[in-house]
PAZAPA-4460 file (N, C-alpha, C; in steps of 0.05 Angstrom, whole numbers, plus 32768, in hexadecimal, padded with zeros to 4 digits):
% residues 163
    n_x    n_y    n_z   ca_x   ca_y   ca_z    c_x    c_y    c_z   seq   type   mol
   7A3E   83A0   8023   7A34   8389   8030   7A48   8381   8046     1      X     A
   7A40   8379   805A   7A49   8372   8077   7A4F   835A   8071     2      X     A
   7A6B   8352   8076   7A67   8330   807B   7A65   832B   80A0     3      X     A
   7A56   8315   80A1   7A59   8316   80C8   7A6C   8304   80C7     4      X     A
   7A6E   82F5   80DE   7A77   82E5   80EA   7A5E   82D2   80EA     5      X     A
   7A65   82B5   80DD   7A53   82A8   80E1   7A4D   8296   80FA     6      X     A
   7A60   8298   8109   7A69   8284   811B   7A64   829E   813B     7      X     A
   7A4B   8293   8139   7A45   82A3   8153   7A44   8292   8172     8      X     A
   7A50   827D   8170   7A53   8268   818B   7A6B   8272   8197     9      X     A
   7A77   8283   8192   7A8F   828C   819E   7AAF   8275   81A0    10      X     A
   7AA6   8264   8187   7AB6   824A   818C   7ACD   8259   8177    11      X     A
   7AE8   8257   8179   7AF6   8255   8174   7B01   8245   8155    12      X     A
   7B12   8248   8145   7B14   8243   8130   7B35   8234   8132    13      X     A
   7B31   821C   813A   7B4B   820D   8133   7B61   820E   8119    14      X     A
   7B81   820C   8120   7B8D   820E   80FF   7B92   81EE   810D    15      X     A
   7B93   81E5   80F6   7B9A   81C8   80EE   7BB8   81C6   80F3    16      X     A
   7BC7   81B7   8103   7BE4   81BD   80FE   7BF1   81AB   80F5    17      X     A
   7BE3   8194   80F7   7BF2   8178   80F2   7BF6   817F   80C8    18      X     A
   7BE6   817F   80BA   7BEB   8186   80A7   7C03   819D   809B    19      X     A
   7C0B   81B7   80AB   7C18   81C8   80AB   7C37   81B8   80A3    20      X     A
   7C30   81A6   80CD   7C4F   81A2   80CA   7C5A   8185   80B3    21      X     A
   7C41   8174   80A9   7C43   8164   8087   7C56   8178   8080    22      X     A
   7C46   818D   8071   7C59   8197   805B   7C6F   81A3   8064    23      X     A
   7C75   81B2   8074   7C88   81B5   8080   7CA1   81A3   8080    24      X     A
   7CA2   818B   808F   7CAB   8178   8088   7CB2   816C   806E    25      X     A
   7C97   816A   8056   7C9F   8167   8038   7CB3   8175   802F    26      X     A
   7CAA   8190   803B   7CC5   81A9   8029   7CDC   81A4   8034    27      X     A
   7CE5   8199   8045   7D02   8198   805B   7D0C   8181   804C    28      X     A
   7CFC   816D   8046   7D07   814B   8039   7D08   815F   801F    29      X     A
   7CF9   8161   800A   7CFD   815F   7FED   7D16   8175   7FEE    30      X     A
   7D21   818F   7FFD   7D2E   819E   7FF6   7D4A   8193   8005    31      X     A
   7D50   817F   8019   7D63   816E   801B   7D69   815D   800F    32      X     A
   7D52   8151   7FFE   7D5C   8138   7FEB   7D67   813F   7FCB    33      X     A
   7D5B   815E   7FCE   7D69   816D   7FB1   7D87   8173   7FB9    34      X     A
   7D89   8183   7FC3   7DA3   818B   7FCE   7DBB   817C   7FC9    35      X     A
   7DCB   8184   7FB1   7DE7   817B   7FAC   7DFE   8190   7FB7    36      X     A
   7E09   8175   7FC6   7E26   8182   7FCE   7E3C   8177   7FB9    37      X     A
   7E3D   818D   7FAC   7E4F   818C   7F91   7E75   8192   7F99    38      X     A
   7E86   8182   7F99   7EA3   8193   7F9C   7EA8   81A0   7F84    39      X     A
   7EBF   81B4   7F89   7EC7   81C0   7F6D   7ED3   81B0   7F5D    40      X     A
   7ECE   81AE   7F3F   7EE2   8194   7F30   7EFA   81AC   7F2C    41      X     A
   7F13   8197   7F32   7F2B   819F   7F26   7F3C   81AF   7F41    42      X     A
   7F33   81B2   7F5A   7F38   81C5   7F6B   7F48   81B1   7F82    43      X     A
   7F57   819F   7F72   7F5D   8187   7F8B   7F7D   8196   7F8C    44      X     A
   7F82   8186   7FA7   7F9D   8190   7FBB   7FB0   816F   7FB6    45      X     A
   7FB2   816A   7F93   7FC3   8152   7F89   7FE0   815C   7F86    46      X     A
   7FF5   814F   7F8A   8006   814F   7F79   8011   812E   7F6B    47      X     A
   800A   8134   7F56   800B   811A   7F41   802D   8115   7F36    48      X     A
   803A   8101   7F37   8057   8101   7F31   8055   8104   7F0B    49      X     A
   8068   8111   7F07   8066   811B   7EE0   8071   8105   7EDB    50      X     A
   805F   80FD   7EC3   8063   80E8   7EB8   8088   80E1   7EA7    51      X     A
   808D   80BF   7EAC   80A6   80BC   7EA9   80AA   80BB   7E88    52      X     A
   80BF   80BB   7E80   80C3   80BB   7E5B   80C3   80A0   7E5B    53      X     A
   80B0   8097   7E48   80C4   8076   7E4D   80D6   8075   7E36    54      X     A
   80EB   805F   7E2D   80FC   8054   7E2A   810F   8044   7E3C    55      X     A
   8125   8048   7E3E   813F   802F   7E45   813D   8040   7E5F    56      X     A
   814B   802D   7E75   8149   8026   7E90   816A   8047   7E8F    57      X     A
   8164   8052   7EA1   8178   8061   7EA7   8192   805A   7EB3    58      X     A
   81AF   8062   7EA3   81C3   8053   7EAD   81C7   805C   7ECB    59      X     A
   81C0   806B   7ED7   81C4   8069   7EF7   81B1   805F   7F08    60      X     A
   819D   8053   7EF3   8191   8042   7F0E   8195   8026   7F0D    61      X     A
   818D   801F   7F25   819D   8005   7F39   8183   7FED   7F2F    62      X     A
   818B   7FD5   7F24   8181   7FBF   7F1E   817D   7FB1   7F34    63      X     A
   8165   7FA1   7F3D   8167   7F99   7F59   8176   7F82   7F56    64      X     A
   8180   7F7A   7F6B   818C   7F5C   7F70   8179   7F4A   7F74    65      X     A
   8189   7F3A   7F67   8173   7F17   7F6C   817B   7F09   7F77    66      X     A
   816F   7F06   7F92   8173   7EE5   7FA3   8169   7ED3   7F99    67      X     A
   8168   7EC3   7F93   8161   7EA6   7F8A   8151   7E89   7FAC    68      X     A
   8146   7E8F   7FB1   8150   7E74   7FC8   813E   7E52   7FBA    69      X     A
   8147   7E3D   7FB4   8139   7E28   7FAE   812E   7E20   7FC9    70      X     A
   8123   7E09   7FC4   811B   7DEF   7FD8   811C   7DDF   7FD3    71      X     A
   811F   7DCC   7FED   8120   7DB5   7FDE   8109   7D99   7FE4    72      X     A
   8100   7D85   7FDD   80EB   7D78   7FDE   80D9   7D7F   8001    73      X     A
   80E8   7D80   8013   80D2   7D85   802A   80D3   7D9A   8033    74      X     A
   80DE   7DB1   801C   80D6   7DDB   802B   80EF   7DE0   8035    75      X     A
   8104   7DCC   8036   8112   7DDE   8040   812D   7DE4   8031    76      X     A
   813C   7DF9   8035   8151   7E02   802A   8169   7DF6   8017    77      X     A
   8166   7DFC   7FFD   8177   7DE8   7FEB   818A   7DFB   7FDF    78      X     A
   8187   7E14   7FE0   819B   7E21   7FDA   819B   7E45   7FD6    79      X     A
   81A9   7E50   7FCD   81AE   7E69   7FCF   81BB   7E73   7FBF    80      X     A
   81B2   7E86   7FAE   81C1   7E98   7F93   81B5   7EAE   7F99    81      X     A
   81C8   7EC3   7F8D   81C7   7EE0   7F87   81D9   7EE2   7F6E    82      X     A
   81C7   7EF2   7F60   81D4   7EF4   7F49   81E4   7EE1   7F39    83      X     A
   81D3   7ECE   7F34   81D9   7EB2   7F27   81F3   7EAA   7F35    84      X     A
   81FF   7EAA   7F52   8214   7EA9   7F5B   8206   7E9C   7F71    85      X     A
   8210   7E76   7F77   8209   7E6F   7F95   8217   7E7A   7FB1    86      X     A
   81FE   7E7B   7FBE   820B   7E7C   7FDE   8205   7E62   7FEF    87      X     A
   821A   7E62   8005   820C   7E48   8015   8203   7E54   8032    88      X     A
   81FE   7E70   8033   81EE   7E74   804E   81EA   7E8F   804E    89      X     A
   81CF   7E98   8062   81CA   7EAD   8061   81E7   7EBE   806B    90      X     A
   81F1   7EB8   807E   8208   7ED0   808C   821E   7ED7   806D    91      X     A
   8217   7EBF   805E   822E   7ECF   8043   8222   7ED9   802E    92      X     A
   8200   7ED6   802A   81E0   7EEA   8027   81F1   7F08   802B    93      X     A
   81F0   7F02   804D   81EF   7F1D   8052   820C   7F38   804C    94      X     A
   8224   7F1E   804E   8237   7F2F   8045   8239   7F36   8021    95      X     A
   822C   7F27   801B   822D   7F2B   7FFD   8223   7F49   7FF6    96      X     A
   820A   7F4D   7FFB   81FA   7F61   8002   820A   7F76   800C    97      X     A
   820C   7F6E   8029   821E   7F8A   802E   8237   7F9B   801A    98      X     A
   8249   7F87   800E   825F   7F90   7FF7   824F   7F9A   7FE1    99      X     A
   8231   7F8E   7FD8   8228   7F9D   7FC1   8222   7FB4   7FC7   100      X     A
   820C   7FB2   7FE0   8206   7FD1   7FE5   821C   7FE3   7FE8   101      X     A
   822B   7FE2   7FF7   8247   7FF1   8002   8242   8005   8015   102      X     A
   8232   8000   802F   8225   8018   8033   823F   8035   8038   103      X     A
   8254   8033   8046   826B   8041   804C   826A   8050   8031   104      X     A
   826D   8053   801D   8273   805E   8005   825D   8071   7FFD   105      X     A
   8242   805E   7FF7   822E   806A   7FF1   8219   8068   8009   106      X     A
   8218   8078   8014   8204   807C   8029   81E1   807E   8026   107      X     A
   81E0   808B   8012   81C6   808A   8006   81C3   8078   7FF7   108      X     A
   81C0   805F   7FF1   81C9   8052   7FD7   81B4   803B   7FE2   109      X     A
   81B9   803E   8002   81B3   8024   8005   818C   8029   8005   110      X     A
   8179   803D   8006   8162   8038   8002   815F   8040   7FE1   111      X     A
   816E   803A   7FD2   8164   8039   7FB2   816A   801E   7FAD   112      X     A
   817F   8014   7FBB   817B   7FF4   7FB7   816C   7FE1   7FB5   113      X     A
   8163   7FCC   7FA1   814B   7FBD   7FA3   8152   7F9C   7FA1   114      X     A
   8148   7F8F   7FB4   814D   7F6C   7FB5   813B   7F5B   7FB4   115      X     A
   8136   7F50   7F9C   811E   7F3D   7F8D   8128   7F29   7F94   116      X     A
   8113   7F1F   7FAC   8114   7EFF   7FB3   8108   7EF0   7FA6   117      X     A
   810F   7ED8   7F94   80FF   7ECA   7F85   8106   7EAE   7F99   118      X     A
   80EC   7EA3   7FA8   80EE   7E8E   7FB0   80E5   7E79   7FA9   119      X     A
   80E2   7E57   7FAE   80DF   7E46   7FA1   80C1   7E50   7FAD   120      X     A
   80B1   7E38   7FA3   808B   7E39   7FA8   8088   7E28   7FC7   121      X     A
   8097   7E10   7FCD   809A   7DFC   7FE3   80A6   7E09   7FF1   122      X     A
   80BF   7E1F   7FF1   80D4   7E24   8000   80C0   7E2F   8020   123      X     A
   80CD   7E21   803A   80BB   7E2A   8056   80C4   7E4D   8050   124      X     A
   80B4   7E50   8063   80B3   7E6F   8060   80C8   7E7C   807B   125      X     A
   80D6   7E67   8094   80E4   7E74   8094   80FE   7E76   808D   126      X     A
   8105   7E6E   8071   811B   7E7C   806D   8119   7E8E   8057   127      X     A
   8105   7E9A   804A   80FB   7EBA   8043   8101   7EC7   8058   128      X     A
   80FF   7EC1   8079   8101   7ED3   8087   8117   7EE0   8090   129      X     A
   8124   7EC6   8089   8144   7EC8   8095   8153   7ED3   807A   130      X     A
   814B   7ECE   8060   8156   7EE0   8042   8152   7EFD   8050   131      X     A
   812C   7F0D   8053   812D   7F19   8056   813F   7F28   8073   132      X     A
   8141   7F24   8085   8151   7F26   809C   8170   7F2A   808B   133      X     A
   8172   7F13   807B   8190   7F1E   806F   819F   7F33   805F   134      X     A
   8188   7F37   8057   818E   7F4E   803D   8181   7F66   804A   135      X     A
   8177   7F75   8061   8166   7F84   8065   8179   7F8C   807C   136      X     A
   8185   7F88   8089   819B   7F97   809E   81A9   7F81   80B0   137      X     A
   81B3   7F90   80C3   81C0   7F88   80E2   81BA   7F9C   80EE   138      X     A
   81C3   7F94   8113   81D1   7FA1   812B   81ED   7FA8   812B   139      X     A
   81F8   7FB8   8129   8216   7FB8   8134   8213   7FBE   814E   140      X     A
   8232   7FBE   815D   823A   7FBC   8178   8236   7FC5   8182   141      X     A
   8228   7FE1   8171   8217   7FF8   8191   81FF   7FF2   818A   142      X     A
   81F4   7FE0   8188   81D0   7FD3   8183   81C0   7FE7   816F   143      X     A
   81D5   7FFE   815B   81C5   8005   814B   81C4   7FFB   812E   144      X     A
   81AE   7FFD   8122   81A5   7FEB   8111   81B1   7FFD   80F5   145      X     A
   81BA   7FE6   80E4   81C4   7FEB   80C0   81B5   7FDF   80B6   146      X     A
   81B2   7FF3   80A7   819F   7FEC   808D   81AF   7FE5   8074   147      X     A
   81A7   7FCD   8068   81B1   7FC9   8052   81A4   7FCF   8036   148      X     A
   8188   7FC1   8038   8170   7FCA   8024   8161   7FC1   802E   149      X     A
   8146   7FE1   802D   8131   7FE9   8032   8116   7FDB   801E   150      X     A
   8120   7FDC   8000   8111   7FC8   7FEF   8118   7FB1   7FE8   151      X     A
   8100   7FA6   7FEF   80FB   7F86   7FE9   80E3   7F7B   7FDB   152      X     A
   80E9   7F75   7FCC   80DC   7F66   7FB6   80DB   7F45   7FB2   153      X     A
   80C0   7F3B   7FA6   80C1   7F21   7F9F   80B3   7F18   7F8C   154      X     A
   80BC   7F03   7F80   80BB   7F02   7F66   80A7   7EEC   7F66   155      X     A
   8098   7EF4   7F55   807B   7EE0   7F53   807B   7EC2   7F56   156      X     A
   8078   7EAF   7F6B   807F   7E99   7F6D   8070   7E82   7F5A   157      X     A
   807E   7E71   7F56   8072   7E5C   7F40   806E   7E41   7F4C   158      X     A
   8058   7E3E   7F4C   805C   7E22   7F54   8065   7E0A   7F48   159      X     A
   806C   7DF4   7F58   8079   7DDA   7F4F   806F   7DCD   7F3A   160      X     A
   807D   7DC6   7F27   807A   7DB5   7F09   805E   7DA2   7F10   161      X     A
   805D   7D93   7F22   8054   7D84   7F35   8039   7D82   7F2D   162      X     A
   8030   7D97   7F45   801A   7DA9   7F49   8002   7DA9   7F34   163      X     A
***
């Protein structure tokens, strides 16, 4: 049996394309929205510091020093201790510091050094600046800069009984 052609108008037989490019499109979204970009576990470029032993503080390391600065009723400057020892101004702050650190002797010594500012809660803030300025370096005579200590620390402030 012959099949004909039933379509004897010589008209042409359209493809539908708008439908085509639907699915088309469906397959591109659902196989992008599957698609996991997975990293390798365990394949990282870390280096993690090995964990410390704990117990007692090691006899060669360095206890930080404590500045102390009070205030007094209107913020400003009532006094000055280091190491439960008064000072009456930063420039003797700063020589104090310099004799502890020693930098001439120990050269390296002076960035393992650490100075915990514990300031009053009222104290103005600039004379934190001028502590820190004190304990943290100079210029000498050829305008290059000494370092005295690099860490600085502060000690959680409390506020006034007051308050």
């Amino acid at each position: 049996m012959k099949i004909r052609n039933q379509n004897t108008d010589g008209d042409k037989i359209e493809l539908q394309m708008t439908p085509m490019i639907d699915i088309v499109f469906q397959l591109l979204v659902f196989f992008i929205m599957t698609f996991k970009i997975v990293s390798l576990e365990g394949d990282f470029n870390i280096r993690m510091p090995l964990a410390a032993q704990a117990g007692p503080p090691q006899p060669d390391q360095l206890v930080p020093i404590k500045v102390k600065l009070t205030a007094d009723s209107q913020g400003g400057l009532n006094g000055i201790r280091i190491n439960e020892r008064n000072i009456s101004s930063f420039d003797e702050l700063h020589a104090e510091i310099a004799q502890l650190v020693d930098i001439p002797s120990h050269p390296n010594e002076s960035s393992e050094t650490e100075v915990e500012l514990d300031c009053d809660y009222d104290l103005n803030y600039s004379f934190v600046i001028a502590a820190i300025t004190a304990v943290s370096g100079h210029r000498n005579e050829d305008g290059d800069i000494v370092k005295l200590v690099e860490k600085i620390s502060f000690a959680q402030p409390k506020p006034p009984a007051g308050s």
